[in-house]
Residue, then its C-alpha position, 0 to 999 in steps of 0.5 A: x854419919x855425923x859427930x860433935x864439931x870437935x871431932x878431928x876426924x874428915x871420914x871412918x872406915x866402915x870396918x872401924x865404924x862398925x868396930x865402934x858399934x859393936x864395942x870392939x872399939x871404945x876410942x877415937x884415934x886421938x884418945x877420946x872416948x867414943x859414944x856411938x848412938x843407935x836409933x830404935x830398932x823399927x827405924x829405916x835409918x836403923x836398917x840401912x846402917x845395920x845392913x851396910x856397915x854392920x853387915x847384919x840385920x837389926x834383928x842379928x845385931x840385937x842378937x849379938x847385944x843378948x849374948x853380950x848382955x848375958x854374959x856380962x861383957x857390955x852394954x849396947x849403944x843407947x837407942x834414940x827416937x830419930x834423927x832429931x834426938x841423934x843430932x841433940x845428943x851427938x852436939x853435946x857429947x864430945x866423942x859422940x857417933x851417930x847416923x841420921x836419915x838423908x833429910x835431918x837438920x844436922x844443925x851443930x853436928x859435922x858431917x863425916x864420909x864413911x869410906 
């Protein structure tokens, strides 16, 4: 998981995370308002991050956005094409939470422990 280098936070509980995620949570701890990015839906690191902090697959978390979507309660987190874009997006938004594959540049982006 990576977020903007202003971000206080060292680490993120895998409950708050996926909080975060399905917009159960909108805040950071110190008030910011949290920006949590997706990358598109055929994407490995999509599944991996769905499957063990989601506890979902991709294919139920798009479920649970439908029902949301439809009965007008929100919108899900905005869909990125990849690591690169993810990394872009999350060095210019303050309060921005993205997960990025093994291998990306996380070039002005900090890196935090899930726990």
């Amino acid at each position: 998981m990576i977020v903007h280098p202003q971000n206080p936070v060292a680490s993120v509980g895998r409950a708050f995370l996926a909080d975060l995620y399905l917009k159960r949570a909108t805040r950071w701890d110190d008030g910011e308002l949290a920006r949590p990015i997706d990358q598109r839906a055929d994407s490995a690191a999509r599944r991996v991050f769905s499957e063990s902090v989601l506890k979902r697959s991709v294919a139920a978390v798009k479920r649970y956005w439908q029902q949301r979507i439809f009965s007008g309660r929100d919108l899900p987190p905005p869909e990125l094409d990849g690591d690169e874009a993810v990394v872009s997006y999350v060095a210019s938004h303050r309060g921005a939470i993205g997960y990025v594959s093994g291998n990306a540049k996380l070039d002005k982006t900090k890196l935090v422990a899930v726990r």
